[in-house]
MMTF fields as JSON, N, C-alpha, C and O atoms, coordinates in Angstrom:
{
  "mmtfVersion": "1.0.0",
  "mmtfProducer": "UNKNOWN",
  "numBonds": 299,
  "numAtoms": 300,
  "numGroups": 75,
  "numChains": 1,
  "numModels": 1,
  "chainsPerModel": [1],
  "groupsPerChain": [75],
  "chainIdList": ["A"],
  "bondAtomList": [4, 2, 8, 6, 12, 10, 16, 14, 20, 18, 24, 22, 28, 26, 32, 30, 36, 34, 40, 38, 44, 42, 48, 46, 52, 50, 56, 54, 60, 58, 64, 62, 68, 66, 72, 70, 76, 74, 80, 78, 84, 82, 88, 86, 92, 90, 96, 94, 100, 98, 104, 102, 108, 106, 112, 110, 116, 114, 120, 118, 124, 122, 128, 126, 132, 130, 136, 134, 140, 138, 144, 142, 148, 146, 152, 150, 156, 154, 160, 158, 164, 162, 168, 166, 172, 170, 176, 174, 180, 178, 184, 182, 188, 186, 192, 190, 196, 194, 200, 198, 204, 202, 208, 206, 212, 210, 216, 214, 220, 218, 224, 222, 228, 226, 232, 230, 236, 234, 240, 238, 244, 242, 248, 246, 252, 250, 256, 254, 260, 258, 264, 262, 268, 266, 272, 270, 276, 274, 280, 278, 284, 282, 288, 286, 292, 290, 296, 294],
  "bondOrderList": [1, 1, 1, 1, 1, 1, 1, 1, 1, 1, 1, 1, 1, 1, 1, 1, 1, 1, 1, 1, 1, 1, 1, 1, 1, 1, 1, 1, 1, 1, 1, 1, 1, 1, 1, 1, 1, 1, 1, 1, 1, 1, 1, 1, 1, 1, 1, 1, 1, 1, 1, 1, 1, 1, 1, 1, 1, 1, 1, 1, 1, 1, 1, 1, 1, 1, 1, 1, 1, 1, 1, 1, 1, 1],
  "groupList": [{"groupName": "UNK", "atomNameList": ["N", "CA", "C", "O"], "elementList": ["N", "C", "C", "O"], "formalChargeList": [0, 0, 0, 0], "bondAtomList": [1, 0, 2, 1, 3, 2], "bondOrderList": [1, 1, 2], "singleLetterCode": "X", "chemCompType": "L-PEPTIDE LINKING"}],
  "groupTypeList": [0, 0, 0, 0, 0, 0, 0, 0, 0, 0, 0, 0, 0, 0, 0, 0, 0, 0, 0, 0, 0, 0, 0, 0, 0, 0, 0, 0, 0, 0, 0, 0, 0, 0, 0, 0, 0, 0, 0, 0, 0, 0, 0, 0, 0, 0, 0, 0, 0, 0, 0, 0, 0, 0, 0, 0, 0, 0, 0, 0, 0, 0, 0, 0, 0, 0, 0, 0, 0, 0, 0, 0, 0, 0, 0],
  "groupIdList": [1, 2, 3, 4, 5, 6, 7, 8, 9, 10, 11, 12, 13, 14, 15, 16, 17, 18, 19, 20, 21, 22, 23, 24, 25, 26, 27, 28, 29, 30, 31, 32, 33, 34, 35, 36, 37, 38, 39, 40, 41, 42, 43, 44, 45, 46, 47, 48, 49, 50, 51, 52, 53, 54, 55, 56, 57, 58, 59, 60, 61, 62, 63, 64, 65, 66, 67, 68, 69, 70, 71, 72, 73, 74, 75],
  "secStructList": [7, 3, 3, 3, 3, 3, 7, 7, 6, 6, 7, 7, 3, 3, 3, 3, 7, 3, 3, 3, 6, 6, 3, 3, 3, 7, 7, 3, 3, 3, 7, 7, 6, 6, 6, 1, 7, 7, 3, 3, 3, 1, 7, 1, 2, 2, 2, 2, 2, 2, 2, 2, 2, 2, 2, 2, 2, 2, 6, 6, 7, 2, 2, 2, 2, 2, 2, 2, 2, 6, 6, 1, 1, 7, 7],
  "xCoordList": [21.332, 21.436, 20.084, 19.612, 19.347, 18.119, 18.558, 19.502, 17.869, 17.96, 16.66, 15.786, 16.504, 14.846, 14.921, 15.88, 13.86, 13.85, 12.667, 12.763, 11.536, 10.754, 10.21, 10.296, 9.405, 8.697, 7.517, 7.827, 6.626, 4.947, 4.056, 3.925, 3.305, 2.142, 2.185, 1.128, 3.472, 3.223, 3.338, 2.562, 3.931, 4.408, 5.636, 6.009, 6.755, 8.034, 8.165, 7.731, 8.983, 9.303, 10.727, 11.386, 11.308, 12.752, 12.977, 12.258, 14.533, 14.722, 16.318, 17.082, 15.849, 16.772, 17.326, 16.818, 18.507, 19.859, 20.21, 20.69, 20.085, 20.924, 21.723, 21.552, 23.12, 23.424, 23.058, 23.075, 22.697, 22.83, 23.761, 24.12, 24.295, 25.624, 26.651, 27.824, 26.544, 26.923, 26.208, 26.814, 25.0, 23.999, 23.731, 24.192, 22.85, 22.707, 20.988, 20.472, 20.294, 18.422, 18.59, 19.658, 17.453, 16.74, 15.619, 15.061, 14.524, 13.34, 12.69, 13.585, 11.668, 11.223, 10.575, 10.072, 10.215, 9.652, 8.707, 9.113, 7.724, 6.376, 5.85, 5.504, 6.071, 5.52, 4.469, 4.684, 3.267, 2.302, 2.028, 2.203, 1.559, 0.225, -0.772, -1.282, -1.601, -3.18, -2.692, -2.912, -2.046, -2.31, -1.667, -2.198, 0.058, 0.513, 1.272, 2.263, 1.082, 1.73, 2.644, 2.26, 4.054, 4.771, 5.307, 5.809, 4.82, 4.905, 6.245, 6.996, 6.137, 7.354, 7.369, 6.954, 7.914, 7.793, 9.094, 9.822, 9.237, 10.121, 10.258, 11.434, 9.669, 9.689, 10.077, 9.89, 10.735, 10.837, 9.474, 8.867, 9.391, 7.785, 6.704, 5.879, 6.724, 5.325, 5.403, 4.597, 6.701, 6.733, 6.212, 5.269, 7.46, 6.397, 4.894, 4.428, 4.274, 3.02, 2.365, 1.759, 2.391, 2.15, 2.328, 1.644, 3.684, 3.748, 2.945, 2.813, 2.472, 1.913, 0.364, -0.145, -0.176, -1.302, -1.747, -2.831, -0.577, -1.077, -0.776, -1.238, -0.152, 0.064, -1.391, -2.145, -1.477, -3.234, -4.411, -5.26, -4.381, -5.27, -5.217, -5.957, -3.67, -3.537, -3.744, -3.58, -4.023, -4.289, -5.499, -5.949, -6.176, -7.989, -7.931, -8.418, -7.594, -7.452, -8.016, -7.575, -8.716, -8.802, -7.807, -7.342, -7.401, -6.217, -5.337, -4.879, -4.624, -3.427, -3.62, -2.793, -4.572, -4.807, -4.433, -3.757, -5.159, -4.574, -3.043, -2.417, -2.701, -1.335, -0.942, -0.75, -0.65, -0.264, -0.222, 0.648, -1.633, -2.086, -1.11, -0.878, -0.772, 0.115, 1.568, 2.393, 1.302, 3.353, 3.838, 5.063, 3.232, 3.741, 4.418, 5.486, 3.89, 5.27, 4.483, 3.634, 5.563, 4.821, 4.107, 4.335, 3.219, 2.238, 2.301, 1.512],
  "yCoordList": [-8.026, -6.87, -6.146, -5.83, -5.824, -5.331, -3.856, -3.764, -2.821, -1.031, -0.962, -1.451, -0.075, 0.514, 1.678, 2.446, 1.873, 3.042, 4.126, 5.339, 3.525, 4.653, 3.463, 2.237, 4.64, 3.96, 5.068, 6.219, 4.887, 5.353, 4.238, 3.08, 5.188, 4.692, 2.836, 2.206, 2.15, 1.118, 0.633, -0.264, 0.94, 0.49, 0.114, 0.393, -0.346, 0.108, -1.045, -2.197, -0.229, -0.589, -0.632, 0.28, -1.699, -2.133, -2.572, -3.387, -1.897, -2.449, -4.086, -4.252, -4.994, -6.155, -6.686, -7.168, -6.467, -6.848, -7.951, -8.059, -9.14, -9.977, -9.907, -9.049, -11.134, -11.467, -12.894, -13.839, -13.017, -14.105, -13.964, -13.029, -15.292, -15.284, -14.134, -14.425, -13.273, -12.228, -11.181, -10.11, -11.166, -10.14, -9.802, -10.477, -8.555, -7.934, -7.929, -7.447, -8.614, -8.358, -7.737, -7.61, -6.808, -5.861, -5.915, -6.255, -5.822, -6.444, -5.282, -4.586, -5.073, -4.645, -5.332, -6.221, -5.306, -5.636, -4.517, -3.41, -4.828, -3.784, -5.322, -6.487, -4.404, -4.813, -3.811, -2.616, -4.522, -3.482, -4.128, -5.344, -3.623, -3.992, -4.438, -5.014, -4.514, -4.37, -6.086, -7.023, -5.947, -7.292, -8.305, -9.286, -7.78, -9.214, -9.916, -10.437, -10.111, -10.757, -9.542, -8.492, -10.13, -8.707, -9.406, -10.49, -7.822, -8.642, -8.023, -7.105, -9.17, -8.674, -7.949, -8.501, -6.556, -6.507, -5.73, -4.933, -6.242, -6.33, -4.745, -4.43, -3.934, -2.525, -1.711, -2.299, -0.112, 0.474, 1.462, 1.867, 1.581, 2.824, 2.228, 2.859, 0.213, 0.116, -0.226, -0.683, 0.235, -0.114, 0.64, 0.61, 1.932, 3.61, 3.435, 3.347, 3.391, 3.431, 2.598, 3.237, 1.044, 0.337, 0.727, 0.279, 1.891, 1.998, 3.291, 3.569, 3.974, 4.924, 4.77, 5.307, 3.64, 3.066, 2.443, 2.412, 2.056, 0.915, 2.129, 2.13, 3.109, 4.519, 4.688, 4.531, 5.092, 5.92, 4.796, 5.204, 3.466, 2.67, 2.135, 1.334, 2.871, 1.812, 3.267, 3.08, 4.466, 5.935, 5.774, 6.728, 5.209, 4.908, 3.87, 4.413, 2.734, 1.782, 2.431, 3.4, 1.737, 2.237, 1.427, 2.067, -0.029, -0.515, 0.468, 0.96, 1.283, 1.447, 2.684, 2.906, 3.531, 4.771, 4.762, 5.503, 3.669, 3.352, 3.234, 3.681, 2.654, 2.528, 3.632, 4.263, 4.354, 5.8, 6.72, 7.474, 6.367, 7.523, 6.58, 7.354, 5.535, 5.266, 4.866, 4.108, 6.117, 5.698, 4.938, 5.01, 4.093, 2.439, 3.079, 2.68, 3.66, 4.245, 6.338, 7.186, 6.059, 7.528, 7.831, 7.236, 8.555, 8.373, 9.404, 9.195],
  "zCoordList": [-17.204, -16.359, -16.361, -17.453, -15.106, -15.25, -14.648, -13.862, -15.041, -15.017, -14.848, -15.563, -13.47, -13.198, -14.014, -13.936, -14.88, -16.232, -15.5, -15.69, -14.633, -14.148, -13.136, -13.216, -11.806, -10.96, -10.879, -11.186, -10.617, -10.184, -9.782, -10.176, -8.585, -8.587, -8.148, -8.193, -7.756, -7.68, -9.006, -9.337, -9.597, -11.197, -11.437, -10.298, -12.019, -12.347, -13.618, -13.652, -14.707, -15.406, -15.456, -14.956, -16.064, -16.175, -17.182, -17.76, -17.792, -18.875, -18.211, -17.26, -19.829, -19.504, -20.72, -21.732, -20.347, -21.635, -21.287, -20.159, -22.15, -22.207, -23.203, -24.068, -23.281, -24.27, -24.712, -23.924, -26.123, -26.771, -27.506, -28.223, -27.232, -28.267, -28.973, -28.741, -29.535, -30.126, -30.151, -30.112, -30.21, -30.564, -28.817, -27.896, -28.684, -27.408, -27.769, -28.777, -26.629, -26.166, -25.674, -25.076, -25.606, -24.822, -24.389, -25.432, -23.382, -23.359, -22.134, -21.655, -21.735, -20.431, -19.884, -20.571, -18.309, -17.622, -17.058, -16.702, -17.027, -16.224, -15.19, -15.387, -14.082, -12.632, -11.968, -11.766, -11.657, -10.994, -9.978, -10.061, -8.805, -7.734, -8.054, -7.093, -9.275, -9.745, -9.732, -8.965, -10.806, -11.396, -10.574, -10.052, -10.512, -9.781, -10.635, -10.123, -11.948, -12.807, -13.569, -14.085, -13.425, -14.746, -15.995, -16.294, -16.8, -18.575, -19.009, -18.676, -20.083, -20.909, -22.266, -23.285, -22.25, -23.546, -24.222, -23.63, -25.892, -26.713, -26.925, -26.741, -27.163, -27.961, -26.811, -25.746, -26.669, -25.782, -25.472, -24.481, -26.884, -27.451, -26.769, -26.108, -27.043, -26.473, -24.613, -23.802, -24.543, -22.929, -22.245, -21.454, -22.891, -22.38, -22.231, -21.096, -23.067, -23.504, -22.42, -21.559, -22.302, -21.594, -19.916, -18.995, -19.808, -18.466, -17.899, -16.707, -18.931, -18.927, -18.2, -17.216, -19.312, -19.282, -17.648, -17.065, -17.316, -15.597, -14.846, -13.705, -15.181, -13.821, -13.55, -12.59, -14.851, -15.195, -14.581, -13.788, -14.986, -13.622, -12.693, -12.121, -12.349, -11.059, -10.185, -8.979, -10.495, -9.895, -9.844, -9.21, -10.105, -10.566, -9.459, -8.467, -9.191, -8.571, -6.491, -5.874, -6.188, -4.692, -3.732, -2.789, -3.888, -3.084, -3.465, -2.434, -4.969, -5.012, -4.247, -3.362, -4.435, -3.87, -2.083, -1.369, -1.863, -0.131, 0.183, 1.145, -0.68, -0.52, -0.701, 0.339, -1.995, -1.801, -0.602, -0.166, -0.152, 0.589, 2.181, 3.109, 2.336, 3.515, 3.573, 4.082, 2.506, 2.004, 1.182, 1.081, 0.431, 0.549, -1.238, -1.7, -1.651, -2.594, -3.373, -3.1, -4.351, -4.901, -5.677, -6.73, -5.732, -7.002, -8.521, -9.442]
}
């Protein structure tokens, strides 16, 4: 089951529960514009952090800034 946890800037992070067997994963996904590729990561602390981090250069970024600036999401 994937849950959008925040969006910016052409960012969004999602959290994703599976089950294995008995026990319950948790994992995030961070998707950006910059890169193109979305990572996975295990911790919630270093997701924040991580999603924090691509707001802050993808606001630096001049494609993402264009986009912003023509709607294409919020910054």
């Amino acid at each position: 089951m994937k849950k959008l946890v925040r969006a910016q800037a052409g960012v969004k992070l999602e959290r994703i529960e599976r089950l294995a067997g008995r026990q319950r994963e948790v994992s995030f996904k961070l998707s950006t514009h910059r890169t193109g590729q979305p990572r996975l990561i295990i911790g919630e602390d270093e997701a924040q952090r991580a999603f924090a981090r691509e707001v802050a250069a993808s606001l630096e970024d001049t494609v993402v800034q264009g986009l912003i600036e023509q709607g294409a999401f919020d910054h």
